[in-house]
Structures are given as C-alpha cells and as structure tokens.
py3Dmol code that shows the C-alpha trace and the ligand (Angstrom):
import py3Dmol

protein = """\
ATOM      1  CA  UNK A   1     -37.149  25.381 -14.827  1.00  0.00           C
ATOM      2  CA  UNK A   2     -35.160  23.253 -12.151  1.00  0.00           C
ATOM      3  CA  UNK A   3     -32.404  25.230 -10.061  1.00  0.00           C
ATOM      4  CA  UNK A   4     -30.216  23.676  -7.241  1.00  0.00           C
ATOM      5  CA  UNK A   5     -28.366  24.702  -4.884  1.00  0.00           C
ATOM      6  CA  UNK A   6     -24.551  23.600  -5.237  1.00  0.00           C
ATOM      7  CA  UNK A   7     -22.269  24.601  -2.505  1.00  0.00           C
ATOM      8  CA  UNK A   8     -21.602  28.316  -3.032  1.00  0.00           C
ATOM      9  CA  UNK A   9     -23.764  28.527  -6.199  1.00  0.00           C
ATOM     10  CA  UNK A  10     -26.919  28.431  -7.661  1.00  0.00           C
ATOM     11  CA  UNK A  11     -27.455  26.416 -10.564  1.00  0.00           C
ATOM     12  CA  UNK A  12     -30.130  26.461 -13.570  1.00  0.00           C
ATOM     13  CA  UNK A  13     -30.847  23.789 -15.823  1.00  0.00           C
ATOM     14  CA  UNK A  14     -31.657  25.891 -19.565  1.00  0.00           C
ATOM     15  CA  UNK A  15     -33.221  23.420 -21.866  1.00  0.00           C
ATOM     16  CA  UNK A  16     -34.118  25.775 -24.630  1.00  0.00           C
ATOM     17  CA  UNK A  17     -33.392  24.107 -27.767  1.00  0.00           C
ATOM     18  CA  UNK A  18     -34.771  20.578 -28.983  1.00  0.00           C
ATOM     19  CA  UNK A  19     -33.157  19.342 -32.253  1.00  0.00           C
ATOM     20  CA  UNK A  20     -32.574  15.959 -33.970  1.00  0.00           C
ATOM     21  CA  UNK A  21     -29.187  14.463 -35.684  1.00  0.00           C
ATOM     22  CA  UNK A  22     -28.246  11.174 -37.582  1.00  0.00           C
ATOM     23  CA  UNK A  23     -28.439   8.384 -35.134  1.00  0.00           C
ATOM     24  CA  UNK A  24     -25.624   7.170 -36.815  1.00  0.00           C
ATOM     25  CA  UNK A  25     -23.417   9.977 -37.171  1.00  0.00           C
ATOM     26  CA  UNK A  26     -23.956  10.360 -33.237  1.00  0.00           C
ATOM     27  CA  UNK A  27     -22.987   6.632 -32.603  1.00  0.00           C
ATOM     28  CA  UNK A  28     -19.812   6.559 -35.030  1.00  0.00           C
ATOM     29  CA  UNK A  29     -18.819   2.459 -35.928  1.00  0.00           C
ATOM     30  CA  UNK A  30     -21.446   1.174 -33.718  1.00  0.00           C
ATOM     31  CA  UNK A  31     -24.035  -0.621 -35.361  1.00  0.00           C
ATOM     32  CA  UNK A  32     -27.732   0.746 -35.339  1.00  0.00           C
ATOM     33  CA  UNK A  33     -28.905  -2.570 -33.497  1.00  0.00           C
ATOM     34  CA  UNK A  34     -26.835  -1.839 -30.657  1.00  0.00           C
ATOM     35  CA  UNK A  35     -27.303   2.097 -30.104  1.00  0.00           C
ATOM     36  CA  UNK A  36     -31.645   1.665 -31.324  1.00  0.00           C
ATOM     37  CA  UNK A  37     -31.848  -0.018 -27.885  1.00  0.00           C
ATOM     38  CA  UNK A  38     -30.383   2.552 -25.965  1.00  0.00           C
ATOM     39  CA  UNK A  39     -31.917   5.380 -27.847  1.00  0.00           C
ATOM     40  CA  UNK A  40     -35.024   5.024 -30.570  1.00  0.00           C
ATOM     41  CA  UNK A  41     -34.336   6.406 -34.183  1.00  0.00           C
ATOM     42  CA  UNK A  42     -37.058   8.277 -36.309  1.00  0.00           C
ATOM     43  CA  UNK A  43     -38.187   7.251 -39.683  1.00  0.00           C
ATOM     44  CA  UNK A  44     -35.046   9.493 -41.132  1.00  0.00           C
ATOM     45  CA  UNK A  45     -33.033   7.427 -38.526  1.00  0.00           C
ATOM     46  CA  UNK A  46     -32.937  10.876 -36.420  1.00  0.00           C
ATOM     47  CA  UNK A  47     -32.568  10.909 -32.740  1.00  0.00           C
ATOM     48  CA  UNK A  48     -33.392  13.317 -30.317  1.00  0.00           C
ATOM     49  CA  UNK A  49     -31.406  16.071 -28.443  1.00  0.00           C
ATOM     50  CA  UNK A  50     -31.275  18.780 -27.116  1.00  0.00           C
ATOM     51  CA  UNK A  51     -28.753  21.546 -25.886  1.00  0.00           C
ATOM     52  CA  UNK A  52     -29.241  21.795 -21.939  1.00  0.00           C
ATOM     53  CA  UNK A  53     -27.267  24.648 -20.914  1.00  0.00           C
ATOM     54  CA  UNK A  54     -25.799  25.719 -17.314  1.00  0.00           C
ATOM     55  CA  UNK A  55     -26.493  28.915 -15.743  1.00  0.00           C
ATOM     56  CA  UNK A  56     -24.488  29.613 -12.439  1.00  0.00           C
ATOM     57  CA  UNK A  57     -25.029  32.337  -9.796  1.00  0.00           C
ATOM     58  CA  UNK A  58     -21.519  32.386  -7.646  1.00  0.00           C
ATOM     59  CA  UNK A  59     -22.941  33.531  -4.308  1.00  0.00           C
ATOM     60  CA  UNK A  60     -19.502  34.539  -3.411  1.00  0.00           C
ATOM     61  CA  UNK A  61     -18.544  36.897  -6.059  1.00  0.00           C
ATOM     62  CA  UNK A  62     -22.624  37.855  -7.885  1.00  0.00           C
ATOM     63  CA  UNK A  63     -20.991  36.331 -10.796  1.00  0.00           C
ATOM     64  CA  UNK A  64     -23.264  34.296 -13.549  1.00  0.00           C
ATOM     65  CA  UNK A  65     -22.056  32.265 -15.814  1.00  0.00           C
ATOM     66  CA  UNK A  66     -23.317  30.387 -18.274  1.00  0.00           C
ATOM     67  CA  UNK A  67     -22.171  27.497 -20.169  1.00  0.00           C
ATOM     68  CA  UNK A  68     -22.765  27.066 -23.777  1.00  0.00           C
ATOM     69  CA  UNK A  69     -25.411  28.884 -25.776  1.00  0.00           C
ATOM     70  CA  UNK A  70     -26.959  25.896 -27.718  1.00  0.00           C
ATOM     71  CA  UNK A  71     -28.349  26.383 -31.175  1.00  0.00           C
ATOM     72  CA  UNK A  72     -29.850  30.135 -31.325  1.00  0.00           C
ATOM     73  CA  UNK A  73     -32.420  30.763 -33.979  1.00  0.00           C
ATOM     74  CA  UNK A  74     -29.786  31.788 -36.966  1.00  0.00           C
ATOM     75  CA  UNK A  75     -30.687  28.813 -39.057  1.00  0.00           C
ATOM     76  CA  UNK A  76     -33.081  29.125 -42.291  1.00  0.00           C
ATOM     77  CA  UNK A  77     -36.273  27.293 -42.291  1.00  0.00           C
ATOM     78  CA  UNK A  78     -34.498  24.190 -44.458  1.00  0.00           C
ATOM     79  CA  UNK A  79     -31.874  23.621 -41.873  1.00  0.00           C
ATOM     80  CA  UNK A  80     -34.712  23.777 -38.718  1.00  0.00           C
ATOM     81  CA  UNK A  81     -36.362  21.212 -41.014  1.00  0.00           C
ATOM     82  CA  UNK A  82     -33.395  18.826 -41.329  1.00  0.00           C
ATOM     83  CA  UNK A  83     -32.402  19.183 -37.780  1.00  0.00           C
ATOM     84  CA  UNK A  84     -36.288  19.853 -36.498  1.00  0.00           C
ATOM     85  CA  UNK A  85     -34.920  22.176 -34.852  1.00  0.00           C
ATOM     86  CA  UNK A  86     -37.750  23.850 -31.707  1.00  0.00           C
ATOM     87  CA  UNK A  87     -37.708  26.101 -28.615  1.00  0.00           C
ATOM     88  CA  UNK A  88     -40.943  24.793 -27.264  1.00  0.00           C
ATOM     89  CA  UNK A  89     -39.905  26.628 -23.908  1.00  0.00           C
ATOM     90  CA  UNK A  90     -37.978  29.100 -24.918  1.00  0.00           C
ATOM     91  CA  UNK A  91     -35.298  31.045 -26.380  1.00  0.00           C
ATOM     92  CA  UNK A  92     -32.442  31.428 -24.914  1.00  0.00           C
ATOM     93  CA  UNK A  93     -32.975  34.606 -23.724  1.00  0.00           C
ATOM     94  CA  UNK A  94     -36.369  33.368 -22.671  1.00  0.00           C
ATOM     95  CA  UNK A  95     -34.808  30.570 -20.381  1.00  0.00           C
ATOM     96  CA  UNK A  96     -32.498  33.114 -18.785  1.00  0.00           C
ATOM     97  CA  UNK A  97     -35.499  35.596 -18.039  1.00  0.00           C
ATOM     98  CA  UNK A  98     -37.216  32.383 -16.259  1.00  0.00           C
ATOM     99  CA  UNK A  99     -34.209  31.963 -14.271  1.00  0.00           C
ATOM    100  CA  UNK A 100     -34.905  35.173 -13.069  1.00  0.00           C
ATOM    101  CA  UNK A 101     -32.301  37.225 -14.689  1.00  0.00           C
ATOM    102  CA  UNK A 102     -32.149  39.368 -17.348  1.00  0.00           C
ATOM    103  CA  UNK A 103     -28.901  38.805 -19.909  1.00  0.00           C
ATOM    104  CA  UNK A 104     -27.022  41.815 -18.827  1.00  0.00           C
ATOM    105  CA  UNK A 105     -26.589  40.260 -16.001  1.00  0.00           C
ATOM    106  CA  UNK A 106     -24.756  37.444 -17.381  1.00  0.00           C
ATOM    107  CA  UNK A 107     -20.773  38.084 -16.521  1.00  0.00           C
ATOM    108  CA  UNK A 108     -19.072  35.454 -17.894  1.00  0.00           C
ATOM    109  CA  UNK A 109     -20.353  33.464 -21.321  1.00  0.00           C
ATOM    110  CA  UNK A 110     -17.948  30.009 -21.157  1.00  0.00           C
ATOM    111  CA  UNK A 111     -18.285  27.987 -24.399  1.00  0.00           C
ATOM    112  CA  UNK A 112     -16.551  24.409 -24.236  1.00  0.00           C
ATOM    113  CA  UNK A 113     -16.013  24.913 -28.191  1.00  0.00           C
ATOM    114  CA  UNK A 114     -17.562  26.729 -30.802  1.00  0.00           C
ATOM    115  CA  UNK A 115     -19.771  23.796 -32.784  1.00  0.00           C
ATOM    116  CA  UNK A 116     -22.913  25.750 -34.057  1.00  0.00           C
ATOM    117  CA  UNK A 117     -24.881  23.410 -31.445  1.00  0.00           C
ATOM    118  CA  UNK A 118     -22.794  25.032 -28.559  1.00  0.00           C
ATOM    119  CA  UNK A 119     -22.071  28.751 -29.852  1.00  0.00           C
ATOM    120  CA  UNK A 120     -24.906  29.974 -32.116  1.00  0.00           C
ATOM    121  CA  UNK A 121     -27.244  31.189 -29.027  1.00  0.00           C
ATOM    122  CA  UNK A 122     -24.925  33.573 -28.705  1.00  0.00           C
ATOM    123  CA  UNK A 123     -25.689  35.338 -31.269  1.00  0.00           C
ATOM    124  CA  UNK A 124     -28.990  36.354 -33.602  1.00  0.00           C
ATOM    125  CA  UNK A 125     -29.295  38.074 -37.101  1.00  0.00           C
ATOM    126  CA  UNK A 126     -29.122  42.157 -37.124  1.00  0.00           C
ATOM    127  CA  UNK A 127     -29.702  42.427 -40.797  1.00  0.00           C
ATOM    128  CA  UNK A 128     -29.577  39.466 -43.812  1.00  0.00           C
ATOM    129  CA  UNK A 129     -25.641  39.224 -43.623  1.00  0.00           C
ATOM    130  CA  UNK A 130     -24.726  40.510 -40.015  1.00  0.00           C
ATOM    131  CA  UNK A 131     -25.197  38.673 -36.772  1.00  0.00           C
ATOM    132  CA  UNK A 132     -24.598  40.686 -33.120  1.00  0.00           C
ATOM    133  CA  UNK A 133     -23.985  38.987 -29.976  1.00  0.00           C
ATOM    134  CA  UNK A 134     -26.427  39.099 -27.315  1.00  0.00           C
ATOM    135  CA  UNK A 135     -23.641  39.011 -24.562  1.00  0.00           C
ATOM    136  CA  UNK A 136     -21.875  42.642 -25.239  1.00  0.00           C
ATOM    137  CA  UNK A 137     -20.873  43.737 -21.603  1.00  0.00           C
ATOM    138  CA  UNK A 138     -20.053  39.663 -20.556  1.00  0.00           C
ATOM    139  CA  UNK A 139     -16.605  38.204 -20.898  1.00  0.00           C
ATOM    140  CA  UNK A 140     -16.333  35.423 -23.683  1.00  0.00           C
ATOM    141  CA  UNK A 141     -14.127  32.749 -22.786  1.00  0.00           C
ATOM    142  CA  UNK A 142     -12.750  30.243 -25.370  1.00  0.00           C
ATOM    143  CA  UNK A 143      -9.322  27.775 -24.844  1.00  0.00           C
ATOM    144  CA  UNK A 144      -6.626  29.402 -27.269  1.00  0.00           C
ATOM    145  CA  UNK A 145      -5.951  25.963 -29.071  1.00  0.00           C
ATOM    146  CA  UNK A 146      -9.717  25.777 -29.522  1.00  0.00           C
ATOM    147  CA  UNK A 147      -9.757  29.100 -31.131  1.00  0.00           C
ATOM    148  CA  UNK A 148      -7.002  28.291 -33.508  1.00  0.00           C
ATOM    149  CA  UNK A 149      -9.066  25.611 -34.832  1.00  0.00           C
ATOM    150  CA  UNK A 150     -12.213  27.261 -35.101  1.00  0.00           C
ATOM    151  CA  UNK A 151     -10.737  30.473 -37.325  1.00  0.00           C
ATOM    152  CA  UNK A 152      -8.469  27.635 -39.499  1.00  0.00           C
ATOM    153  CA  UNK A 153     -10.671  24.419 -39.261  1.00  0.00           C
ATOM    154  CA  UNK A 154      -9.321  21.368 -40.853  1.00  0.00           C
ATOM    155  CA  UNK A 155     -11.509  20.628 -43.443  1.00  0.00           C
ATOM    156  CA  UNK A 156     -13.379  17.655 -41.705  1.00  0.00           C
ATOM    157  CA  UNK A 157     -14.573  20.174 -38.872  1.00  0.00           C
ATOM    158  CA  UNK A 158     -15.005  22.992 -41.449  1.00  0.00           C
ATOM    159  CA  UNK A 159     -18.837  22.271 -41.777  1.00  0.00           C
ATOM    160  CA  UNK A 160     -19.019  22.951 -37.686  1.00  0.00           C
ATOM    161  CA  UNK A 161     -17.669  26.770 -37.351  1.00  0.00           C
ATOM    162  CA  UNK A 162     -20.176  28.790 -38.871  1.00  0.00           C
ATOM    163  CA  UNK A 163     -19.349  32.308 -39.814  1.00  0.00           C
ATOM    164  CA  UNK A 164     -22.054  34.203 -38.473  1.00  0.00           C
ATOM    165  CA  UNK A 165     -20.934  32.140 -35.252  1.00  0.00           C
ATOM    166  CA  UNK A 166     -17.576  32.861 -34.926  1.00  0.00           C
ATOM    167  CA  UNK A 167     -17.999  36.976 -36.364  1.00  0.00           C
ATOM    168  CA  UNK A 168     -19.631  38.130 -33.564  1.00  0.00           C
ATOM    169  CA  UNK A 169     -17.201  36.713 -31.008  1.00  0.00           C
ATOM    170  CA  UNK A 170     -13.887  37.578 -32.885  1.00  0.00           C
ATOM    171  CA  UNK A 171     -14.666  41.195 -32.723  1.00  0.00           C
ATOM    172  CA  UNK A 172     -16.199  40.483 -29.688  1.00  0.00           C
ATOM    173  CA  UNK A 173     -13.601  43.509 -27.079  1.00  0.00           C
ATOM    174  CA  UNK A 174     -13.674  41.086 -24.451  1.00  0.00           C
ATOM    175  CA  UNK A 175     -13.387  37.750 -26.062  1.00  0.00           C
ATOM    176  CA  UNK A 176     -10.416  35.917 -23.943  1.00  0.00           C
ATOM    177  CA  UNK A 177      -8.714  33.361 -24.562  1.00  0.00           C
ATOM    178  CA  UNK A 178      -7.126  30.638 -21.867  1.00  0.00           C
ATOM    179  CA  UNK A 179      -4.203  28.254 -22.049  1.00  0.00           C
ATOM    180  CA  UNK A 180      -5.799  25.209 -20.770  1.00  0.00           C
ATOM    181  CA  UNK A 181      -7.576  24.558 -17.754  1.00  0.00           C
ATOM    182  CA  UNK A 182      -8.437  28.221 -16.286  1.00  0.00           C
ATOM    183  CA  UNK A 183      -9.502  28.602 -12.164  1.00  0.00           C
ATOM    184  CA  UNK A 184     -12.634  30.869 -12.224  1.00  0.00           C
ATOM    185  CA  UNK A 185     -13.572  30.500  -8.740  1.00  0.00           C
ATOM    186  CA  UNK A 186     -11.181  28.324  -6.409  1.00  0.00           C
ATOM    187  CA  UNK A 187     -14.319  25.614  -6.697  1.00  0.00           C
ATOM    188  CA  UNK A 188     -15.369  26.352 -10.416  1.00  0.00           C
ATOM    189  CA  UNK A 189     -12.457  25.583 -12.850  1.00  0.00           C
ATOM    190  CA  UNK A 190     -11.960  24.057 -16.457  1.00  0.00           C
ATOM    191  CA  UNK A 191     -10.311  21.107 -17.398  1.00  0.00           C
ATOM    192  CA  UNK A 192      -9.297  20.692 -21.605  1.00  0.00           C
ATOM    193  CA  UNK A 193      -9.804  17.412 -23.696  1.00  0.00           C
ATOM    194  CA  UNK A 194      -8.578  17.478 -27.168  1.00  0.00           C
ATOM    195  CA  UNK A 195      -9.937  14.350 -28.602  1.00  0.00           C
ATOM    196  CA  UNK A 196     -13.846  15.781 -29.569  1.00  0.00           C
ATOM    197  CA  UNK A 197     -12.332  18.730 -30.982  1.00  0.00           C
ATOM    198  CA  UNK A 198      -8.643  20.775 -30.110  1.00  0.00           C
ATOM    199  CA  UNK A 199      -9.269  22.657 -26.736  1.00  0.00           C
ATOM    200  CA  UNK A 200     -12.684  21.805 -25.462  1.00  0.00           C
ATOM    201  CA  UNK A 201     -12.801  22.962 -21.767  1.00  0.00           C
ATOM    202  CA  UNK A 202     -15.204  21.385 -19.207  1.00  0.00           C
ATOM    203  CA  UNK A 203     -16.416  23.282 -16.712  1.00  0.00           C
ATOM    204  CA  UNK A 204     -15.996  21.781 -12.841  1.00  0.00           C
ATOM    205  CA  UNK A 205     -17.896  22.889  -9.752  1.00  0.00           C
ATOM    206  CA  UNK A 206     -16.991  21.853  -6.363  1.00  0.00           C
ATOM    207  CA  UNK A 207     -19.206  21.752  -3.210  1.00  0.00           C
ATOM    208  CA  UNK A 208     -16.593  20.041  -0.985  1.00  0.00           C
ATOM    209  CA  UNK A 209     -17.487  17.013  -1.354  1.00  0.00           C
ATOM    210  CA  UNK A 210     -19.168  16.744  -4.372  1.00  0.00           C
ATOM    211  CA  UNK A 211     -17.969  17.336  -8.116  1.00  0.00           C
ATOM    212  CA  UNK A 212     -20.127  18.339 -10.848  1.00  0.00           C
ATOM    213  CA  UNK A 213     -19.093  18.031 -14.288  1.00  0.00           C
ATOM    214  CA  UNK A 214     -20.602  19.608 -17.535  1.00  0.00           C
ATOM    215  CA  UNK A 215     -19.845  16.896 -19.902  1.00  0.00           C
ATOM    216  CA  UNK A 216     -20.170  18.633 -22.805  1.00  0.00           C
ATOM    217  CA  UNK A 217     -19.281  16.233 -25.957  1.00  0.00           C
ATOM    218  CA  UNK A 218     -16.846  14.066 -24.042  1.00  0.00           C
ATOM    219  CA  UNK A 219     -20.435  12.212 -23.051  1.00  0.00           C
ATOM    220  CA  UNK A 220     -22.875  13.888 -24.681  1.00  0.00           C
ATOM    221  CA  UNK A 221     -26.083  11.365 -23.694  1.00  0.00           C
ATOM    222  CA  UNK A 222     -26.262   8.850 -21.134  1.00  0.00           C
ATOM    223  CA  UNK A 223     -25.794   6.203 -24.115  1.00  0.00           C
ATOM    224  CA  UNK A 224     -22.636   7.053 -24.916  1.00  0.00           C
ATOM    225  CA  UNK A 225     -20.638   6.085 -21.773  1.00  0.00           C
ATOM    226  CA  UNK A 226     -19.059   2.228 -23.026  1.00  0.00           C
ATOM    227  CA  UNK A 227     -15.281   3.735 -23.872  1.00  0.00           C
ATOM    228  CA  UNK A 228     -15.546   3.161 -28.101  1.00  0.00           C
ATOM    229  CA  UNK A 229     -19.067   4.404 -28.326  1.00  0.00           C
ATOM    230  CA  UNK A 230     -17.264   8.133 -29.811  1.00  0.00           C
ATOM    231  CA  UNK A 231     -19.752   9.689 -32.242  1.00  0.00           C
ATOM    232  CA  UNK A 232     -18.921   9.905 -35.629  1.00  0.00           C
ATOM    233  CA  UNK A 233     -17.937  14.089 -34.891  1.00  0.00           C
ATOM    234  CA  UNK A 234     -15.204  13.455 -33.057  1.00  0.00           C
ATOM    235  CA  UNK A 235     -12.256  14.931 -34.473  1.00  0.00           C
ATOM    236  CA  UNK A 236      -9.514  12.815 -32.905  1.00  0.00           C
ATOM    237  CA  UNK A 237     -10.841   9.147 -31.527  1.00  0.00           C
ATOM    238  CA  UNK A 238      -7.840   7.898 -30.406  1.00  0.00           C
ATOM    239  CA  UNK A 239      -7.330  10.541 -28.008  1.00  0.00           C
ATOM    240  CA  UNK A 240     -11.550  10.692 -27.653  1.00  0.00           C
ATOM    241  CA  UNK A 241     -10.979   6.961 -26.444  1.00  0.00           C
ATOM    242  CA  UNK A 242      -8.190   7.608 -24.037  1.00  0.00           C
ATOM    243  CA  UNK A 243      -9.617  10.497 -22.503  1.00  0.00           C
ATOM    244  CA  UNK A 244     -12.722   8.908 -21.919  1.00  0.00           C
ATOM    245  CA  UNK A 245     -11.121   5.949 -20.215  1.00  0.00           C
ATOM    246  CA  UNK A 246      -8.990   7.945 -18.041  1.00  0.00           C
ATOM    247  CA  UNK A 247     -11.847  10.824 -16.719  1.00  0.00           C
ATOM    248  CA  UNK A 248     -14.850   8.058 -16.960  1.00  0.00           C
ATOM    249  CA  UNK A 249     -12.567   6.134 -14.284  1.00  0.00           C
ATOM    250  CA  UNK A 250     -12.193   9.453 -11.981  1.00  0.00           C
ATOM    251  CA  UNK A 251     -16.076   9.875 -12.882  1.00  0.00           C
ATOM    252  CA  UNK A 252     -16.392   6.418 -11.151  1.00  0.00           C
ATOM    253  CA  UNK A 253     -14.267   6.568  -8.242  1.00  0.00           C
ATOM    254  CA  UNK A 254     -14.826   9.929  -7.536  1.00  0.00           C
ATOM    255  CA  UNK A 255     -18.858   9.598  -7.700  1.00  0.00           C
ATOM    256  CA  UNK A 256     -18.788  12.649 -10.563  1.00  0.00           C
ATOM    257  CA  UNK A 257     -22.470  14.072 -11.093  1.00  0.00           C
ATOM    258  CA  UNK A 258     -21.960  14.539 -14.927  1.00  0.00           C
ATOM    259  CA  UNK A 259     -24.638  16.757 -16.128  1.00  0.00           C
ATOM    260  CA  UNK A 260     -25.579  16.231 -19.784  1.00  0.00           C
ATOM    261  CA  UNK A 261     -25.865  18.867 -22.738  1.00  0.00           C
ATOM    262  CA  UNK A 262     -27.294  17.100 -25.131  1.00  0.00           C
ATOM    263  CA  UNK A 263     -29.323  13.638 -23.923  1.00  0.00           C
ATOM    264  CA  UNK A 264     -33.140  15.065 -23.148  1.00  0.00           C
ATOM    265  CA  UNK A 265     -34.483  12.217 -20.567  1.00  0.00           C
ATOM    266  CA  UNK A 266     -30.960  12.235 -18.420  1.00  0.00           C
ATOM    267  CA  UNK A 267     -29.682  15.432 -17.082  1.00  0.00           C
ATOM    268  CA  UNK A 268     -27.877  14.273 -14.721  1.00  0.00           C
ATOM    269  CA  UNK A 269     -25.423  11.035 -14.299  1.00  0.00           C
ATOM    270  CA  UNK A 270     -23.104   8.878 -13.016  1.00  0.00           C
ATOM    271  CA  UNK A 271     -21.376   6.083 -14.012  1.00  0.00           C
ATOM    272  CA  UNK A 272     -20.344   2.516 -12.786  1.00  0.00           C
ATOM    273  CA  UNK A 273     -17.860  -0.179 -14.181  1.00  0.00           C
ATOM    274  CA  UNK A 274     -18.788  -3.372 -14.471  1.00  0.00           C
ATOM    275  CA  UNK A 275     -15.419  -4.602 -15.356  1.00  0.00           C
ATOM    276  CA  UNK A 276     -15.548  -4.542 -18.920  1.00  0.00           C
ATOM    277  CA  UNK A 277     -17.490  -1.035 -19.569  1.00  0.00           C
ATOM    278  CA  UNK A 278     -18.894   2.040 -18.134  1.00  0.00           C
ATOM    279  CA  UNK A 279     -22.594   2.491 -17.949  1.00  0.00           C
ATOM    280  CA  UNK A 280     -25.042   4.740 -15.872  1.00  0.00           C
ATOM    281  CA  UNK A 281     -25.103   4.147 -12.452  1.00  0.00           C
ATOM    282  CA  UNK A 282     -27.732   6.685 -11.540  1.00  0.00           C
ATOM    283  CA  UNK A 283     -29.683   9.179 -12.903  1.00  0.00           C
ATOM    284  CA  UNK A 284     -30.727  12.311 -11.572  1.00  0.00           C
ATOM    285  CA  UNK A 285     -32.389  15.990 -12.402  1.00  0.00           C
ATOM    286  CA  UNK A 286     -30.976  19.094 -11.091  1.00  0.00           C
ATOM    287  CA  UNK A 287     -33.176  19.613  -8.084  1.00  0.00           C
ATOM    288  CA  UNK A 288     -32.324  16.443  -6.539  1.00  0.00           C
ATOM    289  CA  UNK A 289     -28.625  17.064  -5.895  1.00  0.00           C
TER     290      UNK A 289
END
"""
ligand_1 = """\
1
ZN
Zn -22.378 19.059 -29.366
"""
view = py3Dmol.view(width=600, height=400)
view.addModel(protein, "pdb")
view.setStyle({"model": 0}, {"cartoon": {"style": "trace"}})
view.addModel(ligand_1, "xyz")
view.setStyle({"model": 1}, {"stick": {}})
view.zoomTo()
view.show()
C-alpha cells in the first residue's frame, strides 16, 4: 500500500475495490471512438475502475479520516457479475488494517456523496434485510443539500441511493451534516460542487505550498479532464461543465495534485491547457509527492 507524507499528515492510498461500468454511460455524448483511445472497452463495452479511497492521519490532532468507502461487499452475486465487481487486495477493512490501523481508530468517515460506489463500504449485511455500519464510534459527515437528495432522490438519481446504504447512516447518532464547504483542520477543508450530484464536497489538503485535491466525480479518471467529457451520471451538466472549467483552471494555475477515485493506472494528476482543452500534465502515485 503506498503512504506519503503531506505536510502535517500522513496519507494512504486504499485501492480495495475493482469494478467495471458502461464505457459509455461513463463518457456521456462522446462517441466510443474518441473515449476507446483514451481508455479500452471490454467485449460488454465495460471499462475498468476502481474506488481508490483516502485515509489521513492528522499529525496535529491523531485524527484519521477517511474519504469515501467505495463499493463494500452488499451486492448479490448478479450485480458483482454485471459490475465484476473484486477486492483482489482487500476489503475495506482489510486495506485499513494494512495501513496499520484498526477501524476504531477511524475518527472522521467524510463521504463526497452517497452513490453506492462511494458509500456502501460503509456498511455490510447483519442479517438478510439489515445492514450495520462498520464506523459506530466515527463521525459521519455528509453536505446537508446532499443529504436532501439522497433521502428524496429525483427519480433519475433514484437508482444511485441504495437503502441498505443510506439506513445505516440515517440512524447513524453521529451522522452530521455541513452547510457547504466545512474547515476540518485549518489545512484540510471541503469545497461543494453541485453539478455531479446536489452537495458533493471535495476534500482539500494543504502542505503550504502544495494543494491536494480528492477529485471525487468532478474528474473521476485521468480521461475525463477536456471540459464536455461529463459522464452520462451527472445529474446537472450545465453546472458539471461550468464547474469543471472554473476549478480545472485553478487546478492549472495553481499546480493542483488531483488524486483520482476511480481511474486504476493514474492516481495521481495534474492538468495543463493547451488553449483549447485540459489534459494531464503529469502523472504521479502517492509516494512520489
Ligand atoms: Zn463515483
């Protein structure tokens, strides 16, 4: 497992789950000749994921966070089939024992939204009906206009908030719930985008000089940087589009190390404009920040 060292944290790159999804559902109105260059489709036109996860050990305060919770192993043997959905290293609670820490110690659970690719970690099965959470001492943190969404979902996004998700969490006694961006740590903070879904929050970390981003489905592989590449998920792509143009430009100017959830050759990027698009600049893996 790679772990870095990021100003006043430690940081641990969890890749637990590897899954697939429609190539074209990932790449929206782009046609397949275009996004098969950048990433290779399987015979079911299927591409390959996975849910990289951050795990963050605040030397200043013995916090640890972690960011997202990937897939978990709720799904029945038909849905693992049509995502081919594997932990070849690990469950989650695997990955965070190779990290060195077992999950009580985990303080703070931060999901950027509750899609069952980010949220269902968080939980497993107790019996054929109930799922518990595996996080009952840590603090749950969610946007509020996020949670709105996810316990009324439009019915486009419906499909995306599963129940045995979202149960655990609601009567979850320390489930909290933020209005926008929310300062954990005067060099870890959130900032909100509304154009994937309402309320996804982005975690920030700050080393003085450096930012690091977790890019969660704002740029979810290294493929999707060019401004209209939106997969077909997003909720809102107007505002996807506008968001990405504006934060892709900081990303630029700024130097951002965006560190990717769901692309499994990149974990790390940044970007460059040539003038008429964004593309990746650089690549790198945690341990060579
Ligand atoms: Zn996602």
């Amino acid at each position: 497992m790679l772990s870095a060292r990021f100003g006043e944290y430690t940081l641990y790159a969890l890749e637990g789950d590897q899954f697939m999804l429609d190539g074209g559902a990932m790449f929206g109105v782009v046609p397949k000749p275009l996004w098969s260059r950048k990433i290779p489709a399987d015979e079911q036109n299927r591409i390959a994921m996975c849910a990289r996860l951050l795990l963050i050990h605040s030397h200043k305060t013995d916090r640890l966070y972690l960011i997202d919770t990937g897939m978990g192993t709720k799904f029945n043997a038909k849905l693992a089939e049509i995502y081919n959905l594997r932990q070849p290293s690990g469950t989650l609670q695997e990955q965070i024992l190779k990290a060195g820490f077992s999950m009580n110690q985990v303080t703070d659970v931060i999901f950027t939204h509750l899609h069952f690719d980010h949220c269902g970690g968080a939980s497993v099965w107790k019996d054929e009906k109930t799922s518990d959470i595996l996080f009952p001492e840590a603090n749950l943190w969610v946007t509020r206009s996020h949670w709105n969404t996810a316990i009324q979902p439009n019915m486009r996004e419906k499909a995306s908030f599963l129940r045995e998700n979202l149960d655990p969490i609601a009567r979850h006694p320390r489930l909290i719930l933020t209005d926008g961006a929310h300062v954990f740590e005067d060099d870890f903070y959130t900032m909100v985008v509304n154009g994937h879904t309402t309320g996804m929050q982005l975690p920030v970390l700050e080393d003085g000089s450096r930012k690091l981003v977790y890019a969660a489905d704002l740029l979810p592989t290294h493929a999707h940087a060019p401004v209209p590449w939106i997969m077909g998920y997003d909720m809102f792509p107007l505002i996807s589009m506008e968001e990405r143009n504006r934060l892709f430009a900081r990303a630029v100017s700024e130097s951002w190390l965006l560190f990717l959830e769901h692309d499994p050759t990149h974990q790390i990027i940044q970007l460059e404009h040539d003038g008429k698009n964004f593309s990746m600049a650089a690549s790198l893996k945690l341990d060579e920040l």
